[in-house]
C-alpha positions in Angstrom: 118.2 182.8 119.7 117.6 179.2 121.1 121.0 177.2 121.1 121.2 174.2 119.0 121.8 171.4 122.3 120.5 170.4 125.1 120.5 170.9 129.0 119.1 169.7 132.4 116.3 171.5 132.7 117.1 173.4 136.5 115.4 172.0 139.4 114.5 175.4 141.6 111.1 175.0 143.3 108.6 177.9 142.6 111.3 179.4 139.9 111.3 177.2 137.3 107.9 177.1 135.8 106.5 176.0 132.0 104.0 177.7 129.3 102.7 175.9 126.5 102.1 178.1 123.2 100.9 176.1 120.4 103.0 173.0 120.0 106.1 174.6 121.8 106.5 174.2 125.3 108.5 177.3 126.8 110.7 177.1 130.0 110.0 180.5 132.3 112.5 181.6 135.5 111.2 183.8 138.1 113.9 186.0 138.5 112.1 188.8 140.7 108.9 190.2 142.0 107.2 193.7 141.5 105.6 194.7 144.3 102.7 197.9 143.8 101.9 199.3 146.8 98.4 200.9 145.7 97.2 197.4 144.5 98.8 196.0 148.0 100.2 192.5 145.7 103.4 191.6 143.6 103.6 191.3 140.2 106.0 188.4 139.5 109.3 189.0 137.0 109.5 186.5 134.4 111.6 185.6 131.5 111.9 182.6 129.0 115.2 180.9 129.2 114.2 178.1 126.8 112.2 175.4 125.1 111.4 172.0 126.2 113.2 169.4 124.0 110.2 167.1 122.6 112.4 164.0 122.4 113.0 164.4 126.1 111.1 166.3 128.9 113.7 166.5 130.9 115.8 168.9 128.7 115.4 172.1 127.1 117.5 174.1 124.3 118.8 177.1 126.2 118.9 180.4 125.0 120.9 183.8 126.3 118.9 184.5 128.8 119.7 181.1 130.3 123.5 181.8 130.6 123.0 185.1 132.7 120.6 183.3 135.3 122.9 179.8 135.3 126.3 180.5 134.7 127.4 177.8 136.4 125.9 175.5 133.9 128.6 174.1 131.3 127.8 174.3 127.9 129.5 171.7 125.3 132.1 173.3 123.5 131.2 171.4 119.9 127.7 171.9 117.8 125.9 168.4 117.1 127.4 168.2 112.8 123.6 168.5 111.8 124.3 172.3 112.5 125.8 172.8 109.0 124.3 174.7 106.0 122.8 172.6 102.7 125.1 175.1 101.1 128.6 176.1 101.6 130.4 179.3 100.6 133.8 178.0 99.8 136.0 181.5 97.7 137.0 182.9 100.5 138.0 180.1 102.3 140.1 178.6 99.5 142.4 182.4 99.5 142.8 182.4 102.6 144.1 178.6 102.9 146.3 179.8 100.2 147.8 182.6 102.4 148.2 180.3 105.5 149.9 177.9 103.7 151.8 180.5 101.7 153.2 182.0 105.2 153.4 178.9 106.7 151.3 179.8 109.2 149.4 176.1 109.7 152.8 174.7 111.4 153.3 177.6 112.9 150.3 178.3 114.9 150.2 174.5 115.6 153.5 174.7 117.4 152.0 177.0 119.9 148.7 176.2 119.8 148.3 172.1 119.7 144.8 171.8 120.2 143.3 174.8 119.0 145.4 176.1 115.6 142.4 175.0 113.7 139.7 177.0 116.1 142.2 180.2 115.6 142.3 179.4 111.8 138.8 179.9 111.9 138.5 183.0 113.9 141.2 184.7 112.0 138.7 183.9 108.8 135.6 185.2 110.6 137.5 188.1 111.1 138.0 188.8 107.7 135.3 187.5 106.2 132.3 188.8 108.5 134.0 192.4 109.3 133.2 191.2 113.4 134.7 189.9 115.9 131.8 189.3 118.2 132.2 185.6 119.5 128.3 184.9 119.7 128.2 185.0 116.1 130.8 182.8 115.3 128.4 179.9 114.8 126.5 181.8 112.4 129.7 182.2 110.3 130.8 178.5 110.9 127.2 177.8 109.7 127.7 178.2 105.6 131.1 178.0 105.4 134.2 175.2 105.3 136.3 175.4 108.4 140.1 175.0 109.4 139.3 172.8 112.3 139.5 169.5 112.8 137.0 167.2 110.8 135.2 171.0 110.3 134.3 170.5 113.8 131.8 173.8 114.7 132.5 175.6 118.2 130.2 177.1 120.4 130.3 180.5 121.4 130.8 179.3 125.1 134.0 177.1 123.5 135.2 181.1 122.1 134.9 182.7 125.2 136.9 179.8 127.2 139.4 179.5 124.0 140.4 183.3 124.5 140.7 183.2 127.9 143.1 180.6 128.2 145.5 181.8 125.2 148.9 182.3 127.6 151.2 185.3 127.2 153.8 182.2 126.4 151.6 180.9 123.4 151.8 184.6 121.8 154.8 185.7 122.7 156.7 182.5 121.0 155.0 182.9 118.0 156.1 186.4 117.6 159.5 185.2 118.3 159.2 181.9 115.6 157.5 185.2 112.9 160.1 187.2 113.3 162.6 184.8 113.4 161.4 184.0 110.0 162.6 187.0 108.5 165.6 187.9 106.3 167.5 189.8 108.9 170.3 190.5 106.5 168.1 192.6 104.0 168.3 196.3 104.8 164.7 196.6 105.3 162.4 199.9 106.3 160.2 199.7 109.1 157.1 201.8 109.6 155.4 202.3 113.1 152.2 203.2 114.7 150.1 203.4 116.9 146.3 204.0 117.8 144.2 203.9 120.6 141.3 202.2 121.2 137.8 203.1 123.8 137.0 200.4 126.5 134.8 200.2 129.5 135.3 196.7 130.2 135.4 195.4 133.6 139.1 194.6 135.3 141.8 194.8 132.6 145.1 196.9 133.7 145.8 198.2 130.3 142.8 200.5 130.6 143.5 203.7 131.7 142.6 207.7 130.9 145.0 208.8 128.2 145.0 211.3 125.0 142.1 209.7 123.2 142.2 210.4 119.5 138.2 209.4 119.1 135.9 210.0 122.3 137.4 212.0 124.5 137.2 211.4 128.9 136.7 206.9 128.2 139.5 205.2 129.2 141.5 203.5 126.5 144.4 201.4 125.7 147.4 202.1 123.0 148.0 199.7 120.4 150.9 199.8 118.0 151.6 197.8 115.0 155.6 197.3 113.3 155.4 196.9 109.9 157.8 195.6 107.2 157.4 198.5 104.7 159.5 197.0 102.2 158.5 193.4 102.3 155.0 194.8 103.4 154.5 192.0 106.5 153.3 193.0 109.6 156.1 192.1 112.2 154.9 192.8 115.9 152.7 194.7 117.6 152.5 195.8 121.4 149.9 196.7 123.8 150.5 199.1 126.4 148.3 201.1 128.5 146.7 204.4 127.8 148.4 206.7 129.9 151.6 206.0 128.6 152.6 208.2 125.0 153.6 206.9 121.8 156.8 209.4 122.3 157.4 207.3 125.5 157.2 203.7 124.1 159.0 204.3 120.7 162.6 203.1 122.7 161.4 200.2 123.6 160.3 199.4 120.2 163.5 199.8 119.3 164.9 197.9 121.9 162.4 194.9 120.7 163.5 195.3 116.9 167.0 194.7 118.0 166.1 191.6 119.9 164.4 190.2 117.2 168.0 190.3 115.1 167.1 193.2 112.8 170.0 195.1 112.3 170.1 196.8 109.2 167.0 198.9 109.8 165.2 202.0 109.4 162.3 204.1 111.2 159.1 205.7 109.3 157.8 207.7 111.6 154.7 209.9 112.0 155.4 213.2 113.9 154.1 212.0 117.1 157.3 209.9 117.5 159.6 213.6 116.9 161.8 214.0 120.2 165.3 214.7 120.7 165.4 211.5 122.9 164.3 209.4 120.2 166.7 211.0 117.3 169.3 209.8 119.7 168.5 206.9 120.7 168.0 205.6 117.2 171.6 207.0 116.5 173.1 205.3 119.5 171.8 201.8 117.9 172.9 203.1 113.9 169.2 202.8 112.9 168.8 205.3 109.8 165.1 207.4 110.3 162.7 208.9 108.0 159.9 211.2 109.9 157.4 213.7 109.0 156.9 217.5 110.3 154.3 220.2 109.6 155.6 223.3 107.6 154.3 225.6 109.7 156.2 223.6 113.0 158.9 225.8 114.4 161.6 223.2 113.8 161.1 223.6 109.9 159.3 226.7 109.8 162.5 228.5 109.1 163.8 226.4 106.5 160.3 226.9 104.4 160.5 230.3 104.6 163.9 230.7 103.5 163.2 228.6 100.6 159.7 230.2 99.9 159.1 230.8 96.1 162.8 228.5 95.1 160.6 225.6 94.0 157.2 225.8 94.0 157.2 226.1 90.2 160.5 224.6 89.1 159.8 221.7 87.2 163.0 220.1 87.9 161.4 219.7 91.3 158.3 218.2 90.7 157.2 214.6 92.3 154.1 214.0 89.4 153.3 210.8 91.8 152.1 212.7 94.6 151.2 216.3 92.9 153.7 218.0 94.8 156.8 219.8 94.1 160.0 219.3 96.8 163.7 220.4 97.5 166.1 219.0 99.8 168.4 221.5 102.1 171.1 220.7 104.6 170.5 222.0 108.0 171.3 221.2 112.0 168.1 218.7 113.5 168.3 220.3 117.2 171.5 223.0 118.6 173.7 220.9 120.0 173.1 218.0 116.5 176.5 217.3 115.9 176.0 217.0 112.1 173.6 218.4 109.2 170.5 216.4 108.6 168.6 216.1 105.2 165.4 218.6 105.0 163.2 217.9 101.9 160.9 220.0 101.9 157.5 219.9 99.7 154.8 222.1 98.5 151.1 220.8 97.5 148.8 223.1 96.1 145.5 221.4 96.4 146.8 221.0 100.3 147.4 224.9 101.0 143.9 225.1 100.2 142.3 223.1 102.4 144.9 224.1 105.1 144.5 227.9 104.7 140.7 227.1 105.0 141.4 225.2 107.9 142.9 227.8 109.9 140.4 230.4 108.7 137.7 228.6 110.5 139.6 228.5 113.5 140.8 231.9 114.1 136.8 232.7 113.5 135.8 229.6 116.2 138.6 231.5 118.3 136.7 235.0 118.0 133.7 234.1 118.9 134.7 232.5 122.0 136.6 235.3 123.3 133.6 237.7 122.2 131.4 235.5 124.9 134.4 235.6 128.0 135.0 239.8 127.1 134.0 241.4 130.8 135.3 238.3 132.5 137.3 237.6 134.8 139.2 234.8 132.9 142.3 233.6 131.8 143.1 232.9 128.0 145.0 230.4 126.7 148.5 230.9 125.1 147.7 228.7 121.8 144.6 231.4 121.6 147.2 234.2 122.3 149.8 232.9 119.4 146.9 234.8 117.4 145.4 237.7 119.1 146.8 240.0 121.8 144.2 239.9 125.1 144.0 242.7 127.6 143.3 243.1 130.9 141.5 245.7 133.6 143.1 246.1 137.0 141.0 243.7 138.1 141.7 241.1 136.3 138.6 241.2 133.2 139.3 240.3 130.3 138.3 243.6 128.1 139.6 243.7 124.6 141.7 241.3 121.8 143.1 242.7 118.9 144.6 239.8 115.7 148.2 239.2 115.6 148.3 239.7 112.1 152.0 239.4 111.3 151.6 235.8 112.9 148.8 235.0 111.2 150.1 236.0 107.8 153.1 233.7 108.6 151.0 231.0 109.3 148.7 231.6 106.4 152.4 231.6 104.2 152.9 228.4 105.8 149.7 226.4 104.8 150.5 223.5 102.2 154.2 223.2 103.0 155.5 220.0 104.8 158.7 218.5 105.5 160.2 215.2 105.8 163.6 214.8 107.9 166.2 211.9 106.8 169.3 210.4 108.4 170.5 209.2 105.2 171.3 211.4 101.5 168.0 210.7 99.3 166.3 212.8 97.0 163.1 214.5 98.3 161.3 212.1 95.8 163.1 209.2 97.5 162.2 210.4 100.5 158.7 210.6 99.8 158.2 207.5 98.5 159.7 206.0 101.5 157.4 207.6 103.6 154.4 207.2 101.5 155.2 203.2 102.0 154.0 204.2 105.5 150.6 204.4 104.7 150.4 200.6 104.6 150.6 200.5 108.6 147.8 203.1 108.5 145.6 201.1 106.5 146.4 198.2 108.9 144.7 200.3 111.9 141.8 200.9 109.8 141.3 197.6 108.8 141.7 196.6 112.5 138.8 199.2 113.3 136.7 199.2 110.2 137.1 195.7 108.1 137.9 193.2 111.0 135.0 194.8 113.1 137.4 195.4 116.3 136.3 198.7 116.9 135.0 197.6 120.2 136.8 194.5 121.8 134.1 193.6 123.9 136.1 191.0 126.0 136.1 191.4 130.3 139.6 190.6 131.0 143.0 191.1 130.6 143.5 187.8 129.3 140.7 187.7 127.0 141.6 190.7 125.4 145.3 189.8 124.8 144.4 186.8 123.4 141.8 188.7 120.9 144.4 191.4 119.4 146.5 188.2 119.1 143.9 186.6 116.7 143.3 190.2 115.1 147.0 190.5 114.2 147.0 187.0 112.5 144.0 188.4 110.8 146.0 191.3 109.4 148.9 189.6 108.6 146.7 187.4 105.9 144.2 190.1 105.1 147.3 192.8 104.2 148.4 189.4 101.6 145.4 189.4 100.2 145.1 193.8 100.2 148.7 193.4 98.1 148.1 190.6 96.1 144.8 192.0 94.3 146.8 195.2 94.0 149.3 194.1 92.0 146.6 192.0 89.9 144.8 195.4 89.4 147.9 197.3 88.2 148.7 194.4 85.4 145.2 194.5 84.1 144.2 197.4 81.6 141.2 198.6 83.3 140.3 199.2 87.0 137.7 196.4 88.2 135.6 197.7 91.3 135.4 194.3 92.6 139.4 194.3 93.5 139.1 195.4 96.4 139.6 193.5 99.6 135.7 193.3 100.5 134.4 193.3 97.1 136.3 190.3 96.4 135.7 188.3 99.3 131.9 189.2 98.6 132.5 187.7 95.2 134.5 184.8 95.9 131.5 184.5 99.1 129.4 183.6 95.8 131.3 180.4 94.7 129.3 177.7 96.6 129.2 173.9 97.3 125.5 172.5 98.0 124.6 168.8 99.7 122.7 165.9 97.5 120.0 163.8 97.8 123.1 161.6 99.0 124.9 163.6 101.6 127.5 164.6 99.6 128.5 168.0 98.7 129.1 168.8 95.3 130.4 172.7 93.6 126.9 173.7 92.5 128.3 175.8 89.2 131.3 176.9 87.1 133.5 179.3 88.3 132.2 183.2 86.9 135.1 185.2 84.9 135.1 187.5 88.1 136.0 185.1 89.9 138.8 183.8 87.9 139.9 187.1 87.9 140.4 187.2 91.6 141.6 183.4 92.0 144.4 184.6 89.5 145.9 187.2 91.5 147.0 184.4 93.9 147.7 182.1 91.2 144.7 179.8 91.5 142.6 179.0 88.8 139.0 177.3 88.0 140.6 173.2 88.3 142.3 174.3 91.8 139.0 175.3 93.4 137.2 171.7 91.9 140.1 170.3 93.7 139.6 172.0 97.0 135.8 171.7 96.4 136.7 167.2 96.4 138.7 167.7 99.3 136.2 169.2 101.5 133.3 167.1 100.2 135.5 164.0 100.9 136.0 165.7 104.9 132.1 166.8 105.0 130.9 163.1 103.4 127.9 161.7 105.5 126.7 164.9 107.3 123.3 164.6 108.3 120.6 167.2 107.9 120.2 169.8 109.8 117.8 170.4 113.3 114.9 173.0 112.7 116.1 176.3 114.4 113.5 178.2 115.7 113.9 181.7 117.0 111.3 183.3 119.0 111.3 186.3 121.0 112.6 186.4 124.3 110.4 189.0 126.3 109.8 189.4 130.2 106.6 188.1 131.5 103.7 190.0 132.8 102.4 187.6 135.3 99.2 187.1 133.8 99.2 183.7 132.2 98.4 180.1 133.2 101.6 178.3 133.9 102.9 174.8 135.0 105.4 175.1 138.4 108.7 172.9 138.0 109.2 171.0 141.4 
């Protein structure tokens, strides 16, 4: 891909050489020589770093290849405005303005960010838009689509990559506090936290360290953790922290940073990776009420279940229809020395025995077939292994023999499809449920992070950089998770079930609502609005007149763009040696 301006074409004597091809004239660098000893002669290593501008010898538009061979070289940070699109995608643009300004996000991010809100604007819409987060393909986004920026200005990628790295810890640190701040700190409000790791092999960033990686095990990694307004459903903070350090671990100071932000009247959903006695009491110390989730067959509650086994799996008084379970909540001590009863609700699902008693039938067989293989050994066998089968020994030391456990696996089997949640506060185990059901908002966030705003890979090379990127990514989620709740409510007041109501299939439909340039300069909305569409624009309360309105604005800010400059791609490809060139002095 050739970039769309100009530089000095370098001045490096018996480096620098030119090779005409057709009417294109292409700028080669020497970069190495080959040498093959039979032959007793070097081969010289060539690649093309550009094309000769016609309108002036002297320059040339620079491609990739250029920037690794001449970093030094500056590159302007703004695209000449020919580099704009006849036609413009406008639908997504016009919901997502209408989330910014709904949050009040515009004064916001301009508070902190004088100069570059706009920029940011835009990258939080490439995020969403493009599902990527790759800076070189910004252009390409900013291409076809009405920007944030000012006068629509379009970035480089070089303008990106020096944007990122100057974002301060300041800049995002004062607009968490100014978020937060926004909030109504007297509602008693639920919060729901998270946390996910992420693979990196980037070059010097302190945050990366080896940890328990939930995807590819032995990279380093770094956690990320998201709090998350379950009742108001808004994302509130979120907190990077290297991957050595366990969620268990970091929860306090969470909880330290909720009460600096002024939250008082809170509670905790947590996932069972947050369960420790340390926690339980450190939430208690700061009267934070808690709802978090155990495993049936977890010793903690295994108990409980079985005391209560066949009491309400088929009571009907006790079923939750919602979720297709059945539940019942008991009074019992959290830890010995708990110096009250906590609220057990424990719950039975059917369709999730199955699958769990499957589960575990696959692994006691994976475990078998392992221990057939190490039998006449001189190995030692893990106690998770030995919670199922009893190993035995020779004198010395191989292992000879395993017989099943069968009363434990039995219990376990018993176990499969039971679960339990464990509250501070009375609630019903279908209150209870619900509550932590609203939790799987915060999941959805990390999957959106991963899957739908393409940061699955951050592919930044410092510490800065990649602050300043899960900044922009959280922005991103803050408006995408709008847009995620407002079509979902649309969808529940219509009578039927529209497939395009999702978050991508709507953005891929709004992506369809275009603005195309005149014989005069002037871009005009090239056709009505579709029903679809309307549909969509309604969930956010905009109709078919606002988006001709929006469509005059931004014709009125795009008025007197020139054409566009031919872009030609060609293929970049080393150099054989073998062709007639022209040597640069």
């Amino acid at each position: 891909m050739y970039y769309n301006f100009t530089v000095q074409i370098p001045s490096i004597k018996g480096k620098v050489l030119t090779k005409d091809k057709g009417t294109t004239t292409y700028i080669l660098y020497q970069y190495g020589l080959d040498y093959k000893p039979d032959k007793k002669y070097a081969i010289p290593k060539r690649t093309i770093i550009g094309k000769v501008d016609p309108a002036d010898r002297s320059r040339m538009y620079p491609n990739e290849k250029f920037q690794e061979y001449f970093p030094e070289v500056v590159f302007p940070e703004e695209l000449p405005e020919a580099y704009r699109s006849c036609c413009l995608r406008i639908g997504s643009y016009i919901v997502i303005r209408y989330v910014l300004n709904e949050y009040k996000l515009p004064k916001l991010l301009e508070r902190w960010f004088p100069k570059d809100s706009g920029l940011l604007m835009d990258l939080v819409s490439y995020l969403i838009v493009d599902e990527e987060n790759a800076g070189q393909y910004y252009p390409d986004f900013a291409f076809c689509h009405p920007l944030f920026s000012e006068g629509m200005r379009i970035y480089s990628d070089s303008k990106i990559s020096r944007f990122f790295s100057s974002v301060t810890r300041e800049q995002t640190i004062g607009f968490l506090d100014d978020w937060n701040r926004r909030r109504d700190h007297k509602q008693r409000i639920y919060i729901s936290y998270d946390s996910s790791n992420k693979n990196c092999q980037a070059g010097d960033i302190d945050l990366i360290e080896y940890g328990k990686a939930k995807d590819h095990k032995g990279i380093p990694i770094f956690n990320l953790a998201i709090a998350f307004d379950k009742t108001n459903r808004i994302p509130l903070f979120y907190e990077e922290y290297p991957g050595s350090i366990t969620d268990v671990s970091q929860f306090i100071h969470m909880v330290d940073k909720v009460s600096e932000y002024g939250y008082r009247k809170v509670g905790f959903i947590l996932d069972r990776g947050y369960f420790s006695k340390d926690n339980i009491r450190y939430m208690e110390e700061g009267k934070y009420a808690f709802v978090i989730m155990v495993k049936g067959r977890k010793a903690l509650v295994s108990s409980l279940v079985e005391e209560n086994l066949g009491t309400f799996e088929t009571d009907r008084d006790c079923s939750i229809r919602a979720y297709h379970v059945y539940g019942k909540t008991v009074m019992a001590r959290l830890y010995e020395d708990d110096t009250h009863e906590r609220y057990f609700h424990i719950y039975y699902n059917p369709s999730k025995q199955a699958a769990e008693r499957e589960l575990l039938e696959q692994m006691i067989e994976k475990i078998k077939i392992q221990l057939d293989k190490r039998i006449g050994d001189i190995t030692t066998i893990s106690n998770a292994w030995q919670d199922y089968f009893q190993v035995r020994y020779d004198k010395q030391g191989h292992f000879v023999s395993y017989q099943e456990r069968k009363e434990a696996i039995q219990r376990e089997l018993k176990l499969c499809g039971y679960f339990c949640i464990i509250t501070s506060e009375k609630m019903t185990a279908s209150e209870a449920l619900i509550h932590y059901k609203g939790r799987d908002v915060s999941e959805k966030l990390f999957r959106t992070d991963k899957t739908f705003i393409g940061s699955k890979s951050m592919r930044v090379q410092s510490a800065q950089a990649l602050s300043a990127k899960i900044f922009v990514e959280f922005i991103a989620l803050i408006v995408r998770n709008r847009i995620y709740n407002l079509l979902k409510e649309m969808m529940l007041r219509l009578e039927t079930r529209p497939n395009y109501m999702t978050v991508p299939a709507a953005l891929r439909e709004l992506e369809k609502i275009e603005m195309v340039r005149r014989n005069n300069g002037q871009y005009r909305l090239d056709h009505a609005v579709t029903k679809k569409q309307k549909t969509i624009l309604s969930s956010f309360g905009l109709s078919d007149i606002d988006v001709k309105s929006i469509a005059m604005d931004i014709g009125k800010q795009l008025s007197g763009s020139p054409t566009i400059i031919d872009e030609t791609a060609t293929k970049e490809d080393e150099d054989d040696g073998e062709d007639t060139f022209n040597i640069i002095d």
